[in-house]
N, C-alpha and C positions, 0 to 999 in steps of 0.2 A: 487214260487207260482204254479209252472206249476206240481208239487208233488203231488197235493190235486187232480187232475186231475182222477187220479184211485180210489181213495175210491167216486169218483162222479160214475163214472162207475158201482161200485159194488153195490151202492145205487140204481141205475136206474135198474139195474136185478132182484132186491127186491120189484117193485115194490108195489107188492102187499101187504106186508108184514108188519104188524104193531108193532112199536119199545114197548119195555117193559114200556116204561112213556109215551104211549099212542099216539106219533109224528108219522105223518104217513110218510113215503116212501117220498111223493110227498113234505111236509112240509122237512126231512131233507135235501131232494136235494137243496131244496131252500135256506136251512140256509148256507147249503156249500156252494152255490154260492155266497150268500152275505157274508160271511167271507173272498172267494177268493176276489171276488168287493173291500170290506174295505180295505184288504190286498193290492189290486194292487193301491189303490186309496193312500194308504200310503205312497206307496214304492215313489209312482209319484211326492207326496209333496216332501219328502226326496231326493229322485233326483232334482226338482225342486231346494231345498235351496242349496243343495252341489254344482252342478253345479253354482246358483248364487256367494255362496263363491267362488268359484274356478275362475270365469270370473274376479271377484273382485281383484283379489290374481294376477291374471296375468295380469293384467292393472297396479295394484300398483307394482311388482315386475318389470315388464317391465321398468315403467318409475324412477323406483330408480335405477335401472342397467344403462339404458340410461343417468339418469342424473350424475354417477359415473362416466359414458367412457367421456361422456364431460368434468366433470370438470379434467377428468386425460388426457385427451389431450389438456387441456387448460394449467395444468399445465406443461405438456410435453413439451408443444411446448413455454412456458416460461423459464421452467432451460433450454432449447437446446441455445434456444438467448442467455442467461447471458452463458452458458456455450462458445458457441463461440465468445464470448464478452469477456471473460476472458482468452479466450486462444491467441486472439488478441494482449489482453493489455502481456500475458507472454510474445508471440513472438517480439513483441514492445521492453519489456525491455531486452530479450535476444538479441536482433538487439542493443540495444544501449551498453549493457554490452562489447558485440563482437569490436562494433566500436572504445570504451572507452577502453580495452585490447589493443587494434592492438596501438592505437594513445600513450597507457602508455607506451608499446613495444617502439614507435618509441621516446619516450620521454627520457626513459633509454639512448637511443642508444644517442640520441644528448646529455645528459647530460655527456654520458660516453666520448665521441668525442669532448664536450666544453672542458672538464679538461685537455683531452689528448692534445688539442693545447695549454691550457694552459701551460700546465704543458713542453711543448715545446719549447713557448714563454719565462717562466721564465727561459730555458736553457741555449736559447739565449742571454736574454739578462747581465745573472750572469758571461756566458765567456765575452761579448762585455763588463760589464764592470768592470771584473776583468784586463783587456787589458787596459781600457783607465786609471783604478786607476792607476795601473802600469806606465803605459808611462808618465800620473801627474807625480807620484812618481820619477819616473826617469830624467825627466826635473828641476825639483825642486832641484831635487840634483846636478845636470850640471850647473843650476844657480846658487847655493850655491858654489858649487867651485869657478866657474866663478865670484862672490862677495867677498870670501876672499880670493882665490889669485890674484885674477886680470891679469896683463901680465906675470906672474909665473906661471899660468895653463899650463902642460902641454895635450897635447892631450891624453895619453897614459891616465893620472889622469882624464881627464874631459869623454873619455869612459868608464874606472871601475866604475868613480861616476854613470851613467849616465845604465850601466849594458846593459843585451842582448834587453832589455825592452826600451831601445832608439830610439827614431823618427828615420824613417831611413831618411830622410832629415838631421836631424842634426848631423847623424852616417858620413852622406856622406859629409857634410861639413868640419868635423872636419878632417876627413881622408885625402880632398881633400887639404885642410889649410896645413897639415903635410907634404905631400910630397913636399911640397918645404922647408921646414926646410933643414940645414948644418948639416952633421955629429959634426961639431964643436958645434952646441948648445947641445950635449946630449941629446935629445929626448923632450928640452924645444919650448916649444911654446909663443913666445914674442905674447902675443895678438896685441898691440902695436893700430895698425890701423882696427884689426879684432874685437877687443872685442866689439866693440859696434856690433860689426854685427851680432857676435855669441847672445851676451846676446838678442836682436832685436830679430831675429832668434828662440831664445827656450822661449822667452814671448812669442811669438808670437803662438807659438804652442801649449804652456800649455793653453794659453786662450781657442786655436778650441778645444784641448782635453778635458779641462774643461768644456766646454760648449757644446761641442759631451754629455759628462756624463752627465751632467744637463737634456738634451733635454733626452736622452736616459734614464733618472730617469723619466720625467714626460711621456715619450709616457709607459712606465713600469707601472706608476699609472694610467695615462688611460685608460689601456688595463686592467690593475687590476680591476680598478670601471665598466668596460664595463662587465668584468666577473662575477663579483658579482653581478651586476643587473640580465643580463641574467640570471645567476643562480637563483637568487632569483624566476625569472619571471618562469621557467621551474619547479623550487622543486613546485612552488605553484599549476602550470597545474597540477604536477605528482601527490601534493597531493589531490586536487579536482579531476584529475582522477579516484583514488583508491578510493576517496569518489562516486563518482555515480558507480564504478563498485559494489561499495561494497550492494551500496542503490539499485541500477538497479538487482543483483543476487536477494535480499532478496525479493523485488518487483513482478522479477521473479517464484521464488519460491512460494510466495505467489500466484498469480494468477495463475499459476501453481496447485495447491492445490486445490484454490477452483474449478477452473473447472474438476478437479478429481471426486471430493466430488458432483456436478452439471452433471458429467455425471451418477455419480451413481445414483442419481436422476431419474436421466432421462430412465436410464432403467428399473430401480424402477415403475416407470411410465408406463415403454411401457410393464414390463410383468404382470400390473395392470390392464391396457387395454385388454390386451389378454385374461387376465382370463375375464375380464367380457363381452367384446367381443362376447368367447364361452359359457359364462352362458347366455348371453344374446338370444344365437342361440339355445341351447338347450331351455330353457325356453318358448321362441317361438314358436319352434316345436312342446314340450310338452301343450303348451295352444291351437294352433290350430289343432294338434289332438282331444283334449277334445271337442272343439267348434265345429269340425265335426261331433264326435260321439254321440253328445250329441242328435239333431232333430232326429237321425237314432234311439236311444234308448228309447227316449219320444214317437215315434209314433208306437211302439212294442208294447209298456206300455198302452197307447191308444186303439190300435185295438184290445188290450187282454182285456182291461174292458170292450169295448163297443161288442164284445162275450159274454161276462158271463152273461154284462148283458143281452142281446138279449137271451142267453139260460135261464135265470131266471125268464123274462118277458112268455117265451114260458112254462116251465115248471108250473110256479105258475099260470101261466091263468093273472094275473092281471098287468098291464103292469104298473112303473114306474111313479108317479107325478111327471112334471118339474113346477118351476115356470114362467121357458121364459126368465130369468133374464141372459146374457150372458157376462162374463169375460174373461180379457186375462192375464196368466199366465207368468212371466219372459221372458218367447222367444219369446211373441209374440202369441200364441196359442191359438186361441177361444174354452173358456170352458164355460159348464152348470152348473148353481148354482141352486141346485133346494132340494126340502125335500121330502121325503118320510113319508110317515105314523109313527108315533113315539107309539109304544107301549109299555107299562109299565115298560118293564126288558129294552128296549133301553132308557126311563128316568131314567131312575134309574142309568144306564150305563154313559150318560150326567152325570149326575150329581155326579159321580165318577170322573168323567174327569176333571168337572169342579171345583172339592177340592183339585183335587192334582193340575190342574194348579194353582189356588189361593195360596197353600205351595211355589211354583216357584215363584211367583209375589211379595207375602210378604219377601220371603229370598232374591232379589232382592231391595225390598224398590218401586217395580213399582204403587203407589198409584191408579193412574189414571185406568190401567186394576183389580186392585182388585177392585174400584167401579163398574167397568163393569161389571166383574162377579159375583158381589152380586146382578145385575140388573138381569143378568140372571138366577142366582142361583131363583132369588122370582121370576122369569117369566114376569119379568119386560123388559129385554133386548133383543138384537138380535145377535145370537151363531157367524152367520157371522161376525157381527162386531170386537168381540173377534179378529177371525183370521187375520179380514185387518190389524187390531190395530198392530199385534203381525207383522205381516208382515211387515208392516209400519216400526216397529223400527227394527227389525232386517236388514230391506235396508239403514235405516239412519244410524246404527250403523256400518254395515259395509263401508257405503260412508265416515262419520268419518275414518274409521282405513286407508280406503285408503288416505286421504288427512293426517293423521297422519305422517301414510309410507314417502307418497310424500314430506313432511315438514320434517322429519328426515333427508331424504337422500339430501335435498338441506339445511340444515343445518350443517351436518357433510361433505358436499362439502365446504361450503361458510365459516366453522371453520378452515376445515384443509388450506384453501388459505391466510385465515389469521392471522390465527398463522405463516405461512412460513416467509408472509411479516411482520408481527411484529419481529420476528426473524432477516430478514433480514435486515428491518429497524435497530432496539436496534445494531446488527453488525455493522452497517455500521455508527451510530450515533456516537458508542464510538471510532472506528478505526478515523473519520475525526476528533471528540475531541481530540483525542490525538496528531492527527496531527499538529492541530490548536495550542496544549498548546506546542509541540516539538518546531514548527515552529515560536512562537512568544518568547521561550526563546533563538531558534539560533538566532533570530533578533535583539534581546536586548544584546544580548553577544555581537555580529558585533559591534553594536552602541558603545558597551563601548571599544572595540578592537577601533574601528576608534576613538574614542575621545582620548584614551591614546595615540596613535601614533600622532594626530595630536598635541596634547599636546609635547609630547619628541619633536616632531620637530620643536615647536616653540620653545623651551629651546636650542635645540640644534642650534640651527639658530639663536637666542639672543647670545646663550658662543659663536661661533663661531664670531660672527659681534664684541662680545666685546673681544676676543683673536685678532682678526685680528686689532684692534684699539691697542691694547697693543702691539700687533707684531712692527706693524709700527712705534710708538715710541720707542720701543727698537733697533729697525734697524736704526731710526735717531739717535738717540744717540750711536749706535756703532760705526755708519759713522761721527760723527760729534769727535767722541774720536780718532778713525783710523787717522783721517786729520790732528788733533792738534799734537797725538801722531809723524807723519811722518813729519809734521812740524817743531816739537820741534828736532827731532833727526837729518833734515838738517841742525835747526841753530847750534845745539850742535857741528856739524861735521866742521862747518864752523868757530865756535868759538875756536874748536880742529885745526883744521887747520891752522890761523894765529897766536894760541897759539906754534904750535909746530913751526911755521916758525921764529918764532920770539926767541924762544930758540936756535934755533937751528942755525940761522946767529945773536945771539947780546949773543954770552957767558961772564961773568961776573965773574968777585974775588968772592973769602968768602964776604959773607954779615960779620956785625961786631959779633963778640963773634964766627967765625970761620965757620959760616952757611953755606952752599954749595947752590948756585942760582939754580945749575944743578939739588939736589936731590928738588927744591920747585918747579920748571918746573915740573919738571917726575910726582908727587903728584898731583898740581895741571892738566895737561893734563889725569891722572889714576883717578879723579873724574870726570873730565870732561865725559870719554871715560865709566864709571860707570853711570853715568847720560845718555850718549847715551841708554845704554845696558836696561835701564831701562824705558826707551823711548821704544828700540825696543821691550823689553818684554810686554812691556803695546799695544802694535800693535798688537801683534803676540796672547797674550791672549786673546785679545777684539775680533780678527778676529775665533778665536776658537771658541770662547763665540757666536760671532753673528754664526757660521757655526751650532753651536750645535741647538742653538733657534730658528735656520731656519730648521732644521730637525725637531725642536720637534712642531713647529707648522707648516710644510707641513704635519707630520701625523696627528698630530691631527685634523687639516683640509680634511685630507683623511677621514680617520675614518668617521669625524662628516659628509662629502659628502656620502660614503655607508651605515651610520644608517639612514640618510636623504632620501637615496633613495628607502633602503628597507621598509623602514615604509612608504614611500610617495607608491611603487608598493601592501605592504600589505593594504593600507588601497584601491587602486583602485581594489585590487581583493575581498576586504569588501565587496568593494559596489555594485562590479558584482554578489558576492554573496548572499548578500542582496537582489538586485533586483531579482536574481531569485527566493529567499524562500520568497519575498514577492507576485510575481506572482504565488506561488505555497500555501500560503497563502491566497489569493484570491481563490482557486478552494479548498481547505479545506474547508474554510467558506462557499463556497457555496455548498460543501456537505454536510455540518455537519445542512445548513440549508434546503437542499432536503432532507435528510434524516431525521429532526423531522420531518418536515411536513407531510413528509410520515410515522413517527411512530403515528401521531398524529391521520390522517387520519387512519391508520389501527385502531387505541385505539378508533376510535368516531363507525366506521363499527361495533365493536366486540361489543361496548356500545349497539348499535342497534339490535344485534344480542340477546345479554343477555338475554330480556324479553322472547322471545322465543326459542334460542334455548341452553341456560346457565343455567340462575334461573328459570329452569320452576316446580322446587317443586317437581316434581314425575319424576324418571325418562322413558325415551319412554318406555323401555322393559317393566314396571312395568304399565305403560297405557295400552298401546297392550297387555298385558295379563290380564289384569282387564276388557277391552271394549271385547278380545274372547271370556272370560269367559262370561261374560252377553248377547252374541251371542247364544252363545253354549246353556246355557240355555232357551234364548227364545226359540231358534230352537225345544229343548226339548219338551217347551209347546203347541209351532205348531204342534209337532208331535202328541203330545197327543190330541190336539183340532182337528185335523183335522183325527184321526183314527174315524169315523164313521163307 
């Protein structure tokens, strides 16, 4: 404005001077100065509205930037907890992976240490009783001499029978017997008075050595069924150990991951903050510079109108009508509302103004100010009013855009928190589902593991009770055959015996037809001594017989004790394991039920959210720039209404 200042100049040195259309000197100074007036009176509305946008703009950008740093340190400071809540539960299950390693380590070692003593034990005890079969073996055969020769054994024969594998008690007996033997017996040994002591003697031994082997058979299976429990008991830690190493690594891994994924997050977060942090500090700057320079630039603007007109008032002679009517403009500012003299070219000029605002008002659709200005247009109305009007909406519409802004940015806050937790719900809902469905089919597997084993072992414990009832009968009837058999072959022996004493001192002629009495003895004492032999075959098979069926039902008695026990230790490790997937069962179910409730809870928020800030029909950017637009243009037609 401060331009038009010289051609005012060059005008006042003309005073005198009359213009070609007849305008004197004194009249163009004065139109300059009211066009400079209009002009400054312009600029001031224009500044007025920009500045109002501009306070608007920095209220609403301020508190959408503030409301983003909250909701980003809200959720910063949520992924950091779960983040250190997950790095918790990682180190948790790498603590228990570590302790479940070191304990598998120490379980090899004893596993490898149980076999080594077994395997040391079985060493022992296959020399101890390859020794005692042996020395049986050797006795048996010393009584076997000792049985059919009788006082014709000599020592020489009853060592060979009897081998290096001979009691040395009875080694030393025999030897001790022998040294008083005569060269004259030829190295024969008359048992005579000794035999019974001898035969005494190596029963007597073959029983402890039998019966050493026997004890020494069953502390063997003892030790056997001891080792196979243990075992059983250890493979089963080792393989529950390998199982939580296996479950504790993956566990690991997992929380492991997600607080990876949770701290990316979270950085995400904190250079989210920073940026809006420092748009928030410039932004501030940049608004309270405006807000400072703003009274310094309004009252330049001021004391240049209230000059011109003061020189316009002086120049034209005629001083200015107010009508007293006093307003305050956006800062606060007391300002004069007043008319001046309206002459023909400035109606006419109205009323330019007021055709093209009316074009604004209709391409808008503003009903309400095109009545007003047809009130005006017929001189009906009041021009002022026009402008409150126009002012009027252009503050509401910008208080609109700011509560728009503000509803945006606490919408696309309060979106982005719950989409996270619907996310993290729907995760957490399906990972405890599955847990729940893993953990209720190991349960029912268990159940059915524990019902077959408890099944085999009443089968097994039934054939075992009905084998041991068969046993027993078979062992009565072997002992009850052994008695009769060793019965029969004393009477046999004794019927041989007075048979041959009675040939032997009453001999006899030819029977008639030339018969030999001698060769019907021999016959009859040779069936007699055939009926022994058959007697003692019948002892000696039956005793075989019962030796075999008492091995084959000690095994199978063994046996059926280590299937008995390993399914009686598998089904107690069942049901330790059971009890634990059922207390780990309980904390599924109650995740999988924290977690709908929380997807539920997130799906009812987001419901709430919908109507405003999901299905709102148009979206923001496409309001916001329909509501500027209708801005921009009021602004337009303030501009033009208020250029007087």
């Amino acid at each position: 404005m401060m331009r038009n200042y010289k051609n005012l100049l060059v005008l006042a040195t003309s005073a005198a001077a009359t213009s070609r259309d007849g305008a004197t000197p004194i009249e163009k100074v004065t139109s300059m100065l009211t066009d400079l007036i209009d002009e400054g009176t312009v600029e001031l509305k224009k500044d007025e509205v920009q500045h109002s946008k501009k306070m608007t703009w920095c209220e609403g950008q301020q508190n959408l930037i503030q409301a983003r740093i909250d909701e980003d340190s809200k959720l910063m400071n949520r992924f950091y907890a779960e983040m250190e809540s997950q790095k918790a539960k990682a180190r948790a299950q790498r603590d228990l992976n570590a302790k479940t390693t070191t304990k598998l380590d120490n379980l090899n070692k004893n596993i490898a240490k149980l076999s080594q003593i077994r395997k040391h034990e079985k060493d022992i005890f296959s020399t101890t009783q390859i020794d005692l079969m042996e020395s049986v073996s050797a006795l048996e055969r010393v009584l076997e001499v000792l049985s059919k020769a009788g006082e014709e054994a000599t020592t020489a024969a009853l060592l060979q029978a009897g081998g290096p594998k001979l009691a040395d008690e009875v080694r030393a007996m025999l030897l001790q017997t022998s040294s008083t033997e005569s060269p004259v017996q030829s190295q024969k040994y008359t048992m005579k008075s000794n035999t019974g002591g001898a035969q005494a003697m190596c029963t007597q031994m073959l029983e402890k050595f039998e019966g050493e082997l026997q004890s020494a058979r069953t502390e063997e299976s003892t030790r056997e069924d001891n080792y196979e429990l243990s075992l059983q008991s250890l493979t089963q830690e080792k393989e529950n150990a390998e199982r939580v190493i296996k479950r504790s690594g993956k566990k690991a891994g997992d929380h492991a991951k997600k607080a990876a994924e949770l701290k990316g997050k979270v950085n995400e977060r904190v250079a989210a903050n920073n940026d809006s942090s420092a748009l928030l500090g410039e932004t501030k700057q940049g608004c309270k510079r405006a807000e400072k320079e703003y009274p310094e630039r309004m009252a330049v603007r001021r004391d240049e109108i209230a000059a011109l007109t003061q020189a316009k008032e002086i120049v034209s002679g005629k001083p200015t009508q107010y009508s007293g009517k006093v307003n305050e403009d956006r800062m606060g500012n007391k300002k004069q509302l007043g008319t001046r003299g309206i002459s023909f070219v400035q109606l006419k000029s109205d009323n330019d103004r007021m055709a093209r605002v009316a074009k604004i008002f209709k391409r808008n659709g503003v009903t309400s100010l095109l009545n007003l200005v047809s009130k005006v247009q017929a001189g009906e109305g009041q021009f002022d009013q026009i402008i409150s009007t126009v002012r009027d909406m252009i503050e509401r519409l910008q208080n609109e855009s700011k509560q728009e802004q503000e509803q945006h940015g606490w919408c696309t806050a309060q979106l982005s928190v719950n989409n996270i937790e619907i996310d993290d719900a729907t995760d957490r809902k399906a990972s405890s589902n599955q847990e729940v469905e893993d953990l209720n089919s190991d349960i029912s597997e268990l159940k059915d593991n524990i019902k077959s084993n408890t099944n085999e072992i009443s089968e097994l414990q039934t054939s075992l009770a009905e084998a041991t009832e068969e046993r027993l009968e078979q062992k009565a009837n072997n002992q009850q055959t052994v008695k009769e058999a060793v019965e029969a072959q004393g009477a046999v022996s004794n019927a041989i015996t007075v048979l041959q004493n009675f040939y032997d001192n009453n001999p006899s002629p030819p029977g008639p037809g030339g018969s030999d009495t001698g060769s019907k003895a021999s016959g009859v004492v040779a069936m007699m001594e055939l009926i022994q032999s058959d007697f003692s075959r019948l002892e000696s098979n039956t005793q075989a017989d019962e030796a075999e069926q008492s091995d084959t039902y000690a095994k199978y008695k063994q046996d059926s004790k280590i299937s008995v026990a390993q399914k009686t230790a598998m089904n107690e490790n069942a049901q330790r394991s059971m009890a634990n997937k059922k207390s780990n069962l309980i904390e599924a179910k109650a995740d999988f039920k924290s977690s709908s409730e929380a997807l539920k809870k997130a799906e009812e928020v987001q419901e709430t959210l919908r109507p405003t800030c999901i299905d709102t029909g148009v979206s923001h950017e496409e309001r916001q720039a329909g509501r500027q637009q209708e801005i921009d243009q009021l602004g337009e037609a303030l501009e033009i209404l208020s250029a007087q």
